[in-house]
HTML snippet that shows the backbone in 3Dmol.js (N, CA, C, O; Angstrom):
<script src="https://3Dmol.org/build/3Dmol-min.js"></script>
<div id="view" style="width:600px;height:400px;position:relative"></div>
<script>
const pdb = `
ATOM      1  N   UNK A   1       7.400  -5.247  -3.839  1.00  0.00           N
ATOM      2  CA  UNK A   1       8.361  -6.332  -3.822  1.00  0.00           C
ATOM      3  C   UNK A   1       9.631  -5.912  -3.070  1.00  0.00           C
ATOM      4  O   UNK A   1      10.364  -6.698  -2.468  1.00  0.00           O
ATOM      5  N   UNK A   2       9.825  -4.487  -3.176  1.00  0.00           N
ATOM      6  CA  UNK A   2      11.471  -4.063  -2.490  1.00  0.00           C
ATOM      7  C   UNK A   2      10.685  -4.485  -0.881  1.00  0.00           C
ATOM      8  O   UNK A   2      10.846  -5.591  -0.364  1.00  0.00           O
ATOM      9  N   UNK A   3      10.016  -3.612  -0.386  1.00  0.00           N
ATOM     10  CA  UNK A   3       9.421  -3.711   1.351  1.00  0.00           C
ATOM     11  C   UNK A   3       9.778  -5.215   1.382  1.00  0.00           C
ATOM     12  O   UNK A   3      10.791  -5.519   2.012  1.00  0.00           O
ATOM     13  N   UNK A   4       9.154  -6.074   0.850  1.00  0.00           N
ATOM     14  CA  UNK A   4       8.691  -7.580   1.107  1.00  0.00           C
ATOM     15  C   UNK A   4      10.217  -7.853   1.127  1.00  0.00           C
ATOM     16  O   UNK A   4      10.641  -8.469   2.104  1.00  0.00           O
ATOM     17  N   UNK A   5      11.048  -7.490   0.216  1.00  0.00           N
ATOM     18  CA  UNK A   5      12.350  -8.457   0.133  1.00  0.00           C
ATOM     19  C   UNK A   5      13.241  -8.128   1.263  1.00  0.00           C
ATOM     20  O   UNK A   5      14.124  -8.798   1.800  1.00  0.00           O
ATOM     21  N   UNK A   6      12.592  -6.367   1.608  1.00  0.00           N
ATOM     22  CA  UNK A   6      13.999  -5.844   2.771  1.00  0.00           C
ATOM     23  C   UNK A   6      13.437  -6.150   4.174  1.00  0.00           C
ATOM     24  O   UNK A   6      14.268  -6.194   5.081  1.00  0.00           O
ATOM     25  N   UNK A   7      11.870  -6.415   4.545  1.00  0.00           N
ATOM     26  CA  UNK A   7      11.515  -7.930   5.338  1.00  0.00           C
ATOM     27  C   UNK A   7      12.174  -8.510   5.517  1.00  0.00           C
ATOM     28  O   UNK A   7      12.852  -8.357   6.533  1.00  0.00           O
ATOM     29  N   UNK A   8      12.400  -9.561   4.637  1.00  0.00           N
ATOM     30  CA  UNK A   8      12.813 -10.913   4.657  1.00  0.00           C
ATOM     31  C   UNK A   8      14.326 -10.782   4.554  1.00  0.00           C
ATOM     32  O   UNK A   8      14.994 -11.782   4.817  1.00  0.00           O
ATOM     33  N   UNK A   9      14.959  -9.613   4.185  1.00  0.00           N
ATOM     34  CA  UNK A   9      16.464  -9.798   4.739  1.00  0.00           C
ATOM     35  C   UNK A   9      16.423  -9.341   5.677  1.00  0.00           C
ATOM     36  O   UNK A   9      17.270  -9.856   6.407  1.00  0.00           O
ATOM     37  N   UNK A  10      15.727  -8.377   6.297  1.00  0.00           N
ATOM     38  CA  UNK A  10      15.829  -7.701   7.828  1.00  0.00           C
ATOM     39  C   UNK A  10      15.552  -9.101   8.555  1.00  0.00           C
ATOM     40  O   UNK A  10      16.330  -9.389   9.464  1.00  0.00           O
ATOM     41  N   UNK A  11      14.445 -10.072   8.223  1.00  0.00           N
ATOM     42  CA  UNK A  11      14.693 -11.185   9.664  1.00  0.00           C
ATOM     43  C   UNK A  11      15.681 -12.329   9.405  1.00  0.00           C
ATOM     44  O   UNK A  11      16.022 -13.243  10.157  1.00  0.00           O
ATOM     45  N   UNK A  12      16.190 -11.944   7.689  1.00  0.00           N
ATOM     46  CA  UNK A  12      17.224 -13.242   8.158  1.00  0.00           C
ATOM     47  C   UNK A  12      18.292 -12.590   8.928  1.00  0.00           C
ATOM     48  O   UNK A  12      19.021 -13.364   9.548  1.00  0.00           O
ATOM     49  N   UNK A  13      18.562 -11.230   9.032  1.00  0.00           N
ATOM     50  CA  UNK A  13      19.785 -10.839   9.368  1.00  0.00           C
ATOM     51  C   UNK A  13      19.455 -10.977  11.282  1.00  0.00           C
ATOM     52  O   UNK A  13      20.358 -11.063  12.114  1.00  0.00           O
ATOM     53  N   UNK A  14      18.329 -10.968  11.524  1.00  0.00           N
ATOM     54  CA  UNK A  14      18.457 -10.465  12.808  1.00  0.00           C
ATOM     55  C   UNK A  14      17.380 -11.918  13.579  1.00  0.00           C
ATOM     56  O   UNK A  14      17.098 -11.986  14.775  1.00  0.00           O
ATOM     57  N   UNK A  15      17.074 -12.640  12.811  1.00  0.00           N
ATOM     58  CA  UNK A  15      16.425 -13.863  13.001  1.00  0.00           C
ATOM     59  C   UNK A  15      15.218 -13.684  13.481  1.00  0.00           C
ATOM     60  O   UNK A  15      14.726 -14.530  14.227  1.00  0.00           O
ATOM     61  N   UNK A  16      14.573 -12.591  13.141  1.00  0.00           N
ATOM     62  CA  UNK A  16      13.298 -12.318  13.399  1.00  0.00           C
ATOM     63  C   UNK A  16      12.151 -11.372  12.944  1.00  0.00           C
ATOM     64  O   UNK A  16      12.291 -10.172  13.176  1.00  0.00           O
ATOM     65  N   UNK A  17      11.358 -11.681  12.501  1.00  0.00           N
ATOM     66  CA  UNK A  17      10.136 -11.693  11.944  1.00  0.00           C
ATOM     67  C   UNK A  17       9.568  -9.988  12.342  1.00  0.00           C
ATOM     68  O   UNK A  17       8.799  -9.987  13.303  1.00  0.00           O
ATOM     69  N   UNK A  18       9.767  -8.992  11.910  1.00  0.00           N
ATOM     70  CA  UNK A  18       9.094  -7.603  12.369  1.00  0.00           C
ATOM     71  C   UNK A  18       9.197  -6.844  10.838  1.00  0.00           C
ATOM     72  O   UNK A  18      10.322  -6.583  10.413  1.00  0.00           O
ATOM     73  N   UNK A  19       7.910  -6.474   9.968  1.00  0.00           N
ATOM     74  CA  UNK A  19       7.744  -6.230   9.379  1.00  0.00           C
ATOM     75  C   UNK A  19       7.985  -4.786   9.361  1.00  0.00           C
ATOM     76  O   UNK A  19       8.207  -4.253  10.448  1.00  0.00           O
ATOM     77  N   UNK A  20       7.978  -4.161   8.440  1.00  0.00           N
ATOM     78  CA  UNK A  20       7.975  -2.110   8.473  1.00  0.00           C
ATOM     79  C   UNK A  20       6.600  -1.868   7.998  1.00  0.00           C
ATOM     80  O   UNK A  20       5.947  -2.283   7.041  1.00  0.00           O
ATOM     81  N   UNK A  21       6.351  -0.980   9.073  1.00  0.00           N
ATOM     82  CA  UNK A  21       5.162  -0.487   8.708  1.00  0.00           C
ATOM     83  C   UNK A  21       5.312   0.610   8.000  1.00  0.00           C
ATOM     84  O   UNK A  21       6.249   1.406   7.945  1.00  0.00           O
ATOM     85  N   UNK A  22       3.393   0.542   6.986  1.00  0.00           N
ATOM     86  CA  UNK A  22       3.691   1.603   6.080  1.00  0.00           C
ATOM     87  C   UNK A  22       4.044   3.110   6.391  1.00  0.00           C
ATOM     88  O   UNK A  22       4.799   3.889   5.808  1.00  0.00           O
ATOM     89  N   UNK A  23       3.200   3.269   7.569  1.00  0.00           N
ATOM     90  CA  UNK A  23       3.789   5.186   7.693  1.00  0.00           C
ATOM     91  C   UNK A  23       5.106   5.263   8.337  1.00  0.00           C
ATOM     92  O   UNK A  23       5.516   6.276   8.903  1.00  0.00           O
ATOM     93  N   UNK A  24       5.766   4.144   8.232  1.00  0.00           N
ATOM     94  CA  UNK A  24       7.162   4.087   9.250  1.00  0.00           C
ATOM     95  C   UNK A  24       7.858   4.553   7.561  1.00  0.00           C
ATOM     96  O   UNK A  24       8.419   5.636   7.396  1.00  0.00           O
ATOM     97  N   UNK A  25       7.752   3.918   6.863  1.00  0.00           N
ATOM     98  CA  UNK A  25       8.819   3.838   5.541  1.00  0.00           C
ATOM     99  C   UNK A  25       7.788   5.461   4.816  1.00  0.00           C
ATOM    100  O   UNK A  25       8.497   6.458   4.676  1.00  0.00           O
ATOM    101  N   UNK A  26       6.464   5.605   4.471  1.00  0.00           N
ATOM    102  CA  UNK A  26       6.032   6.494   4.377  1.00  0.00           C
ATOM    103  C   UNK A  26       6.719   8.056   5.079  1.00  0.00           C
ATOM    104  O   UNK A  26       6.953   9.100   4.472  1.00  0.00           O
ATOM    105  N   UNK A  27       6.942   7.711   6.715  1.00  0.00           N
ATOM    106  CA  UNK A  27       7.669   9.089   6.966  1.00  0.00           C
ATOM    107  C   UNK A  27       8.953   9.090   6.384  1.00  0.00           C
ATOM    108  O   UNK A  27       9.225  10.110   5.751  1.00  0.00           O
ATOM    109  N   UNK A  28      10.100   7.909   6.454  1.00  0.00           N
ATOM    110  CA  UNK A  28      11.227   8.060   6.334  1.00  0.00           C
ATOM    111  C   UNK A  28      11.665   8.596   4.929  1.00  0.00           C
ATOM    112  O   UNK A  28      12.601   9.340   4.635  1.00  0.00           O
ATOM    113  N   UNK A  29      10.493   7.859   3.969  1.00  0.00           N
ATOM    114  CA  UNK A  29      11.165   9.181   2.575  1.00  0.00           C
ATOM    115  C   UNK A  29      10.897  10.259   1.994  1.00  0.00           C
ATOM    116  O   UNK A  29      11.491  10.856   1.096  1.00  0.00           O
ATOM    117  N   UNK A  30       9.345  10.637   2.923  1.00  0.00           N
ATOM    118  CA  UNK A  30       8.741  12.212   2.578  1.00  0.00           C
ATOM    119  C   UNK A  30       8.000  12.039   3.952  1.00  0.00           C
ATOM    120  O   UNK A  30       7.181  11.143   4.154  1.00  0.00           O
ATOM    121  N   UNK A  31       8.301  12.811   4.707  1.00  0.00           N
ATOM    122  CA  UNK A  31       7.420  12.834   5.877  1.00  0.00           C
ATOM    123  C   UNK A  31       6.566  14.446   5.724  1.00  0.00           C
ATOM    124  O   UNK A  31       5.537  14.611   6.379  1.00  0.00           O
ATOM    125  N   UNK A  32       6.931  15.225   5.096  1.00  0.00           N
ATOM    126  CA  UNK A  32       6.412  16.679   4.892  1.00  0.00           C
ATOM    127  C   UNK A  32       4.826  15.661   4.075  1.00  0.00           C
ATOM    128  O   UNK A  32       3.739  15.608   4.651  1.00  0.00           O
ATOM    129  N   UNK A  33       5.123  14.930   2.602  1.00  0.00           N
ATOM    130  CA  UNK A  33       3.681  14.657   2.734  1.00  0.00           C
ATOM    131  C   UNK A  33       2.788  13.532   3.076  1.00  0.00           C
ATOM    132  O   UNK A  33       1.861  13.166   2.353  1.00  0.00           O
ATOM    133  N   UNK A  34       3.092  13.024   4.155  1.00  0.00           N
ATOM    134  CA  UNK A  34       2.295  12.383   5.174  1.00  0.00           C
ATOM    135  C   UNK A  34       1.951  13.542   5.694  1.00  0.00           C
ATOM    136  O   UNK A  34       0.752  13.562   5.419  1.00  0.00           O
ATOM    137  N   UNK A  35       2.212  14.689   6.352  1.00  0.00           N
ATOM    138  CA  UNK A  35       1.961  15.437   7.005  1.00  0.00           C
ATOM    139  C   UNK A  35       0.592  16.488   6.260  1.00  0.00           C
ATOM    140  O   UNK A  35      -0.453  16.841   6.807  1.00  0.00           O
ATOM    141  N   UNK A  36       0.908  16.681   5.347  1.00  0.00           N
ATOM    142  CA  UNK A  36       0.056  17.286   4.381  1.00  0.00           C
ATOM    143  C   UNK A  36      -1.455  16.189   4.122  1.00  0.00           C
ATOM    144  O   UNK A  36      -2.657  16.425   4.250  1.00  0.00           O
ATOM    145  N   UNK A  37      -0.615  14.824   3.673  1.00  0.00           N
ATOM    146  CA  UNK A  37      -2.062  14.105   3.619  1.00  0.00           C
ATOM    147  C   UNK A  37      -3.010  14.172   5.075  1.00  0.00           C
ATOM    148  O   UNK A  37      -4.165  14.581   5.185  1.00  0.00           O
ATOM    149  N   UNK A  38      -2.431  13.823   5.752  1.00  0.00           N
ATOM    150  CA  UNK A  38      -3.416  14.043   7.188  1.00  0.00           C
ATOM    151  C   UNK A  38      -3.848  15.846   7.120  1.00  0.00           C
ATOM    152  O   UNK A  38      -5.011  16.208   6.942  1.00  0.00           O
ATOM    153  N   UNK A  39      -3.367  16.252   7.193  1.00  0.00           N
ATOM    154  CA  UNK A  39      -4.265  17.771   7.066  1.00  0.00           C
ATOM    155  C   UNK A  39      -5.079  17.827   6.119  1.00  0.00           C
ATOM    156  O   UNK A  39      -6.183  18.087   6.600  1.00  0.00           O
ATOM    157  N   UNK A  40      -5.156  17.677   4.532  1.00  0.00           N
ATOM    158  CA  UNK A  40      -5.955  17.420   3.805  1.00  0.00           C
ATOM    159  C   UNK A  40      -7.676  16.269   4.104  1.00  0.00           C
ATOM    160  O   UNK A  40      -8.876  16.404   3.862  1.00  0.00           O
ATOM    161  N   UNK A  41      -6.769  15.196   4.754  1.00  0.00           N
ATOM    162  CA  UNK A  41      -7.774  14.306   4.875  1.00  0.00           C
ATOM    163  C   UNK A  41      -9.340  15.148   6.349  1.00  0.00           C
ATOM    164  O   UNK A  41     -10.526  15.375   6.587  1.00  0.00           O
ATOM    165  N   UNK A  42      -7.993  15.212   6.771  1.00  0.00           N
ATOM    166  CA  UNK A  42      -8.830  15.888   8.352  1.00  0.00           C
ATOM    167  C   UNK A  42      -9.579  17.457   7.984  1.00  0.00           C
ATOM    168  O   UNK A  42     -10.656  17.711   8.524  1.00  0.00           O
ATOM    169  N   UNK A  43      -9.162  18.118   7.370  1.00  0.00           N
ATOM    170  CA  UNK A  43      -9.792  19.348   7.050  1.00  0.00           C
ATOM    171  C   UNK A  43     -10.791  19.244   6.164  1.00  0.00           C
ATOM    172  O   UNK A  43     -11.883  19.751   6.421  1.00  0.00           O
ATOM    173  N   UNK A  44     -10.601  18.689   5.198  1.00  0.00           N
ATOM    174  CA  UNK A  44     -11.121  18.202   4.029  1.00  0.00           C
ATOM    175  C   UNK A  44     -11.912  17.756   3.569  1.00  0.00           C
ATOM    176  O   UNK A  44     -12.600  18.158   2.631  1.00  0.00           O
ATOM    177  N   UNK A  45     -11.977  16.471   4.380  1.00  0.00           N
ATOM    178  CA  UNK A  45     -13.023  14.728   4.332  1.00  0.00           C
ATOM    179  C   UNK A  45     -13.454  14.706   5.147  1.00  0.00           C
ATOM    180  O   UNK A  45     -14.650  14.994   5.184  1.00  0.00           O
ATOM    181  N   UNK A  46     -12.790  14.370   6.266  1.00  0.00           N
ATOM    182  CA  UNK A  46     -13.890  14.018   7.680  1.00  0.00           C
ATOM    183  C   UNK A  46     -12.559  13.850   8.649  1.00  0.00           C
ATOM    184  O   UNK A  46     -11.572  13.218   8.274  1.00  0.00           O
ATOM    185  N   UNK A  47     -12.651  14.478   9.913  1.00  0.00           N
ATOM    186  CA  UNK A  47     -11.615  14.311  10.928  1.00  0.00           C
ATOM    187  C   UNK A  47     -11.407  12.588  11.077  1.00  0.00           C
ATOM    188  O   UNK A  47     -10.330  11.994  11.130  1.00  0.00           O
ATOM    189  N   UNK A  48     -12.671  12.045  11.121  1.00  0.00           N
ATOM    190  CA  UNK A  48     -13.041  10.404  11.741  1.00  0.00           C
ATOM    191  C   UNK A  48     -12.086   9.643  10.435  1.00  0.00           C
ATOM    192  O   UNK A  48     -11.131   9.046  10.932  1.00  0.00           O
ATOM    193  N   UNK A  49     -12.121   9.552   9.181  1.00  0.00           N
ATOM    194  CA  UNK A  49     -11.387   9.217   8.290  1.00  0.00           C
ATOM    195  C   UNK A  49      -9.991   8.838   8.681  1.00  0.00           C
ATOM    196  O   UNK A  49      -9.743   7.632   8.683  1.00  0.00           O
ATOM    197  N   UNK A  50      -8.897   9.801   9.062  1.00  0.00           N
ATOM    198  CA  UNK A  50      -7.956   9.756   9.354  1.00  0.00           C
ATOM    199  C   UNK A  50      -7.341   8.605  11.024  1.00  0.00           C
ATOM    200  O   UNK A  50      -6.557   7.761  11.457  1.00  0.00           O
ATOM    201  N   UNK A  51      -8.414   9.446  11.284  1.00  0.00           N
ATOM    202  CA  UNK A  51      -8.047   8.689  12.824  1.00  0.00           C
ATOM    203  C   UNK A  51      -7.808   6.882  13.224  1.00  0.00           C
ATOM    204  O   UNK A  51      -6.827   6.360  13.753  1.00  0.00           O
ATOM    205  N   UNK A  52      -8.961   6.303  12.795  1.00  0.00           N
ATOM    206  CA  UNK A  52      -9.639   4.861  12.552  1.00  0.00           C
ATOM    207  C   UNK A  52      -9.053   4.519  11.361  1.00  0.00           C
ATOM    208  O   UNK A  52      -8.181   3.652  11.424  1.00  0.00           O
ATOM    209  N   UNK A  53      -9.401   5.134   9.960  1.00  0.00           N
ATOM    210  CA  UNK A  53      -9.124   4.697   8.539  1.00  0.00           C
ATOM    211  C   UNK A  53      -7.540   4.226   8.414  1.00  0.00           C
ATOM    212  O   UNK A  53      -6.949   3.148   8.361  1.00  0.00           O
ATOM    213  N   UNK A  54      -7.154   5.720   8.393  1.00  0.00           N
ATOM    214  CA  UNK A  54      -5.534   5.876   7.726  1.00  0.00           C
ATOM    215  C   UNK A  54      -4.795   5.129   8.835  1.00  0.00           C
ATOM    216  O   UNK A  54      -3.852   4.349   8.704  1.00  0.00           O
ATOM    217  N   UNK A  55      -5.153   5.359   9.488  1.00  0.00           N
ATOM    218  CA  UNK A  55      -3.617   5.348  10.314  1.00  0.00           C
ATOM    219  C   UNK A  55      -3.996   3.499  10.681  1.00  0.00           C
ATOM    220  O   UNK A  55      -2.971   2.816  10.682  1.00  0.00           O
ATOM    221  N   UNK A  56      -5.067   2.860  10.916  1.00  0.00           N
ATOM    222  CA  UNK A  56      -5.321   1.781  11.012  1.00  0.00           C
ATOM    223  C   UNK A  56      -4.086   1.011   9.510  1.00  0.00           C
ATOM    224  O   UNK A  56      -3.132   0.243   9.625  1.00  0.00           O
ATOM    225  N   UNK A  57      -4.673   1.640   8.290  1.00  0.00           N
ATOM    226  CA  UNK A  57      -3.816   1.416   7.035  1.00  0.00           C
ATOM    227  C   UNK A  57      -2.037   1.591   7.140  1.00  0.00           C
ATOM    228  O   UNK A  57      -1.216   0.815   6.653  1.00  0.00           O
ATOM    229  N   UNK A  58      -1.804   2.628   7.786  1.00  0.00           N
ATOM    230  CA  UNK A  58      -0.415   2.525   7.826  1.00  0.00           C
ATOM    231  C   UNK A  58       0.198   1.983   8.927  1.00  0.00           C
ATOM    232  O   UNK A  58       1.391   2.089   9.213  1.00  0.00           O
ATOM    233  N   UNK A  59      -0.668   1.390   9.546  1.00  0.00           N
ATOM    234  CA  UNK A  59      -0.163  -0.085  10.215  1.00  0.00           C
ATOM    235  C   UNK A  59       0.240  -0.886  10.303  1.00  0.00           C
ATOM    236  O   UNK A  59       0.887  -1.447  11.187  1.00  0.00           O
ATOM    237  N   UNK A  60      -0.335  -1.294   8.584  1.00  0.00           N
ATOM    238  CA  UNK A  60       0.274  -2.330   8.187  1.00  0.00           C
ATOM    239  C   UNK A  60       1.822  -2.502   7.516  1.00  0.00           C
ATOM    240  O   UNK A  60       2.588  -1.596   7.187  1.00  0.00           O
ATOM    241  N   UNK A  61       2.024  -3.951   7.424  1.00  0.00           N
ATOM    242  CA  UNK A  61       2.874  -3.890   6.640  1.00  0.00           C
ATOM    243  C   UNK A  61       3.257  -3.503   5.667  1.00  0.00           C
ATOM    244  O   UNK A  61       2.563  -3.971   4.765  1.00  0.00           O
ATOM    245  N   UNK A  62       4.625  -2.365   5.003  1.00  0.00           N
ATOM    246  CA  UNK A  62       4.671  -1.720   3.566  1.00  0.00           C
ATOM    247  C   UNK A  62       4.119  -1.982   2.636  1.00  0.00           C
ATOM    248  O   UNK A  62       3.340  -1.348   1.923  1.00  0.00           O
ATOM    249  N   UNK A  63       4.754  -3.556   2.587  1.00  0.00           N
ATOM    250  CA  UNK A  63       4.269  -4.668   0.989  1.00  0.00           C
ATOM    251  C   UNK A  63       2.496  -4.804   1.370  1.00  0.00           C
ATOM    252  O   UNK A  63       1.798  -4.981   0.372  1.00  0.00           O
ATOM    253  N   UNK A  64       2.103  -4.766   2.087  1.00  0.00           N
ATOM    254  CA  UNK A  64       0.469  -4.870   1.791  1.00  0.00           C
ATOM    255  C   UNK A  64      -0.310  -4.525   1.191  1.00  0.00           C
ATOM    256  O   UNK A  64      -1.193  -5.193   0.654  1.00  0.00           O
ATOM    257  N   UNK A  65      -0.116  -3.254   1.159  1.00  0.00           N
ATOM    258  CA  UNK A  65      -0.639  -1.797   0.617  1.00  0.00           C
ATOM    259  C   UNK A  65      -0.825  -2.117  -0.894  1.00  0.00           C
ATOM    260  O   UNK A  65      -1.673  -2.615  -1.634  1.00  0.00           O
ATOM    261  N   UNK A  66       0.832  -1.384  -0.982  1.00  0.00           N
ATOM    262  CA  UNK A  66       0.956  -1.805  -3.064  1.00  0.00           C
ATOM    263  C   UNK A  66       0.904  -3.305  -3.748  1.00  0.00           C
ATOM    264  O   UNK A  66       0.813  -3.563  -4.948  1.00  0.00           O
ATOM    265  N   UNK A  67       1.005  -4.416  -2.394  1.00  0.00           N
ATOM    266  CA  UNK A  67       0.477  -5.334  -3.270  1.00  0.00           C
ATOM    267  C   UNK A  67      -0.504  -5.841  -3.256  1.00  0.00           C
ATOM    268  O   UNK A  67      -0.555  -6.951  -3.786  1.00  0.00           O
ATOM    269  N   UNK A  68      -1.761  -5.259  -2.635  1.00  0.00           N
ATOM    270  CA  UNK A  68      -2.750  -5.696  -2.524  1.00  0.00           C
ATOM    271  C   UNK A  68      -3.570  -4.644  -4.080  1.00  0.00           C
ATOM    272  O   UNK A  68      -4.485  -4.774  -4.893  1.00  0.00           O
ATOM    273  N   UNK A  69      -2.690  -3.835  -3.782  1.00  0.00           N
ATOM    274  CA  UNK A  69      -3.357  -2.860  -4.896  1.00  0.00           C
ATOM    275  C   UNK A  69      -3.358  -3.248  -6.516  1.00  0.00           C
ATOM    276  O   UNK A  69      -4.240  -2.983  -7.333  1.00  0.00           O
ATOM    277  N   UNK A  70      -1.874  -4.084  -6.773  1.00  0.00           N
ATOM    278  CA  UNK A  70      -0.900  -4.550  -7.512  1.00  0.00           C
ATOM    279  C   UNK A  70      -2.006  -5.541  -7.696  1.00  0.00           C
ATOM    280  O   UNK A  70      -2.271  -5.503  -8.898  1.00  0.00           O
ATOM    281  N   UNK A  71      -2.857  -6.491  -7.046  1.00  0.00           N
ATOM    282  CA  UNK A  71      -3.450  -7.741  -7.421  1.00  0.00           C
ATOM    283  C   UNK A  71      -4.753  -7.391  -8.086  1.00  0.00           C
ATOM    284  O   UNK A  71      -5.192  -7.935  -9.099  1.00  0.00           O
ATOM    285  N   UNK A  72      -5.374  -6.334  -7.342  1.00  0.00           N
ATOM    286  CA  UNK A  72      -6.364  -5.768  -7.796  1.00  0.00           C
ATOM    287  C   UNK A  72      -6.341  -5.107  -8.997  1.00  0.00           C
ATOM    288  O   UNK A  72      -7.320  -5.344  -9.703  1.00  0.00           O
ATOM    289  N   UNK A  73      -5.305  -4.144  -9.571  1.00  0.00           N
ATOM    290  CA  UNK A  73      -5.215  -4.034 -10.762  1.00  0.00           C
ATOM    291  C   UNK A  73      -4.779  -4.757 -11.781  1.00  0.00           C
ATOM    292  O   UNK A  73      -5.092  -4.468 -12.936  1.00  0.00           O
ATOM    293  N   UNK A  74      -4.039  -5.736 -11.493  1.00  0.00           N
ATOM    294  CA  UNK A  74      -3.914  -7.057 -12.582  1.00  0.00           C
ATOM    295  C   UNK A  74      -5.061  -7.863 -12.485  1.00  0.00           C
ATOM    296  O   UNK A  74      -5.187  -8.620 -13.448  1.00  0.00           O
ATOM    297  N   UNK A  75      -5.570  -7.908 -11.987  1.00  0.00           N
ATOM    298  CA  UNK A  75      -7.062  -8.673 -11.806  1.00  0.00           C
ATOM    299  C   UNK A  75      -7.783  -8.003 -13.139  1.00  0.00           C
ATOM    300  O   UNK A  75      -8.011  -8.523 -14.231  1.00  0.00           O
ATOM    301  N   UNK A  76      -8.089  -6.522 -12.614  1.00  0.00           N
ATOM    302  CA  UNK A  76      -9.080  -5.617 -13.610  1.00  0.00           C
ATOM    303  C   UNK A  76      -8.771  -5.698 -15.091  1.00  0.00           C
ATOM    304  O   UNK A  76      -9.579  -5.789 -16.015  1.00  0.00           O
ATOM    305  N   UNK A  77      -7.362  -5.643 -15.143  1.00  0.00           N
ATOM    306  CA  UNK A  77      -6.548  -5.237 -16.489  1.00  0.00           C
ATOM    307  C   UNK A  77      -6.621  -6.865 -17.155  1.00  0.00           C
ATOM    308  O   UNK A  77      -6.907  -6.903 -18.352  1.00  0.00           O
ATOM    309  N   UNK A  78      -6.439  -7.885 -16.623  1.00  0.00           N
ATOM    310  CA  UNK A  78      -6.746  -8.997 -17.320  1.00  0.00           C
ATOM    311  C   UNK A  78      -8.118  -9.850 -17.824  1.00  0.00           C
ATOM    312  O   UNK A  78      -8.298 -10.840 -18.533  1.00  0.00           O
ATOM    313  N   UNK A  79      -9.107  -8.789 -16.961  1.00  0.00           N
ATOM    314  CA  UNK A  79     -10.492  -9.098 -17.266  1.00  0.00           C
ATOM    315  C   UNK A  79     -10.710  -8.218 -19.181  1.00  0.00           C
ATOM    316  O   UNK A  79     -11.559  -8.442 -20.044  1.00  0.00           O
ATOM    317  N   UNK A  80      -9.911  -7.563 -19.175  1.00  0.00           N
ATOM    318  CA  UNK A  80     -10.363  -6.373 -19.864  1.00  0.00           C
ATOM    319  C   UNK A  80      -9.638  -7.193 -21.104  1.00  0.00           C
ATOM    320  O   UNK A  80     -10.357  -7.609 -22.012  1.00  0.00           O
ATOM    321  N   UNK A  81      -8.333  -7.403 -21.139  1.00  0.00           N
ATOM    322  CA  UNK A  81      -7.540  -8.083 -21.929  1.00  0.00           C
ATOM    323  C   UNK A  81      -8.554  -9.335 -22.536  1.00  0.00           C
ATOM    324  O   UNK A  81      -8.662  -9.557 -23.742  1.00  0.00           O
ATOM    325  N   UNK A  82      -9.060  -9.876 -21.788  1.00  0.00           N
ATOM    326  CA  UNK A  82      -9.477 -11.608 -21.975  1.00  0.00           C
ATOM    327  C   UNK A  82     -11.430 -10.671 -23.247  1.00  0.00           C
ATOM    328  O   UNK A  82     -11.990 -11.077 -24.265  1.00  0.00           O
ATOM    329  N   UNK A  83     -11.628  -9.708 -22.538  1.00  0.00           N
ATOM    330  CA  UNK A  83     -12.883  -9.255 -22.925  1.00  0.00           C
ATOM    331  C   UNK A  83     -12.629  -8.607 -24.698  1.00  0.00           C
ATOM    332  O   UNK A  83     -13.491  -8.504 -25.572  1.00  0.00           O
ATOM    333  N   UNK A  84     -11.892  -8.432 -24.739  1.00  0.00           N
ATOM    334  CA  UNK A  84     -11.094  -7.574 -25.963  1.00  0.00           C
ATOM    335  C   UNK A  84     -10.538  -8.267 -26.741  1.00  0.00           C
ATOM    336  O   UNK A  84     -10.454  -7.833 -27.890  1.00  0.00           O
ATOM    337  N   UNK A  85      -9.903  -9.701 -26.407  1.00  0.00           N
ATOM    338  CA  UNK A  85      -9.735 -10.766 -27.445  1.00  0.00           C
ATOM    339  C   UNK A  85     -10.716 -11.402 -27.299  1.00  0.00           C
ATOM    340  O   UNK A  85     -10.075 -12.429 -27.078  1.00  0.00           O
ATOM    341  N   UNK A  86     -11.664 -11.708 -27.225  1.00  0.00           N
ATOM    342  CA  UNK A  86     -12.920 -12.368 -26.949  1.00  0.00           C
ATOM    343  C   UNK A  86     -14.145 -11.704 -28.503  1.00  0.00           C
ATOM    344  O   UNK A  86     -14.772 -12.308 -29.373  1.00  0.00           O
ATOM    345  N   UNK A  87     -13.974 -10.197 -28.157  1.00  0.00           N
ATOM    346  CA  UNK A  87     -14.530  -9.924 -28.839  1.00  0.00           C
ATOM    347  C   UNK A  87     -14.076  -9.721 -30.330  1.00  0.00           C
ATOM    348  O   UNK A  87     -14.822  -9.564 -31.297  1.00  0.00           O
ATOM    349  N   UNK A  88     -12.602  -9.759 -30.323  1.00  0.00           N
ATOM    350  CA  UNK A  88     -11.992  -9.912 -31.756  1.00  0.00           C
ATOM    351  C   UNK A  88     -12.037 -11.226 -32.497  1.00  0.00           C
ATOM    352  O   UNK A  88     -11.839 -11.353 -33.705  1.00  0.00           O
ATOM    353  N   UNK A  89     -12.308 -12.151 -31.676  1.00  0.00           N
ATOM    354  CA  UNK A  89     -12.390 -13.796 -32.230  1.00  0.00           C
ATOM    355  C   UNK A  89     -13.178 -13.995 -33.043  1.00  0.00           C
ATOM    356  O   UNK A  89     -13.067 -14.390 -34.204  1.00  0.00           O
ATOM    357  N   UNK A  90     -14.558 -13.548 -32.064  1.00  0.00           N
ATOM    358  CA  UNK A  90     -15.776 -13.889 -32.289  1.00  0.00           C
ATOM    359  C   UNK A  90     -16.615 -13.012 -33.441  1.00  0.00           C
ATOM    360  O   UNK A  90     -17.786 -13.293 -33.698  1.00  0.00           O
TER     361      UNK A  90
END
`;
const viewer = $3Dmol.createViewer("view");
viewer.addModel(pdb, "pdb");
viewer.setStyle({}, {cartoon: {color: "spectrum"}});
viewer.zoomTo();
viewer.render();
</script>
């Protein structure tokens, strides 16, 4: 929600629409581990991973990331909720 909101004041201030990408805000507050994750990933996992995968991902826009993640785990967590009073009713 912060990325998404400092968006949307970055284009009202400047009247235009340019989102931050994730490894842009990713380097600016720990860039030592971005640096580490790509060595890990590439040594690690598979060179091809990083290249295509990640960096395709930190392409995107900041808010994408955690809120796509954010939907997906309220999704899971409310299936579970609804399953758990379900079974206390009944």
């Amino acid at each position: 929600m912060i990325a998404l909101g400092g968006d949307i004041w970055q284009a009202a201030a400047e009247g235009g629409w340019q989102p931050q990408a994730l490894g842009q805000v990713w380097f600016t507050l720990d860039s030592g581990s971005l640096n580490l994750t790509q060595a890990i990933v590439q040594r690690y996992l598979h060179p091809w991973l990083w290249d295509p995968a990640f960096v395709q991902l930190l392409l995107w826009p900041a808010w994408v990331v955690p809120g796509a993640l954010a939907i997906v785990l309220f999704m899971l967590c409310r299936r579970r909720q609804r399953m758990r009073s379900g079974g206390t009713l009944g």
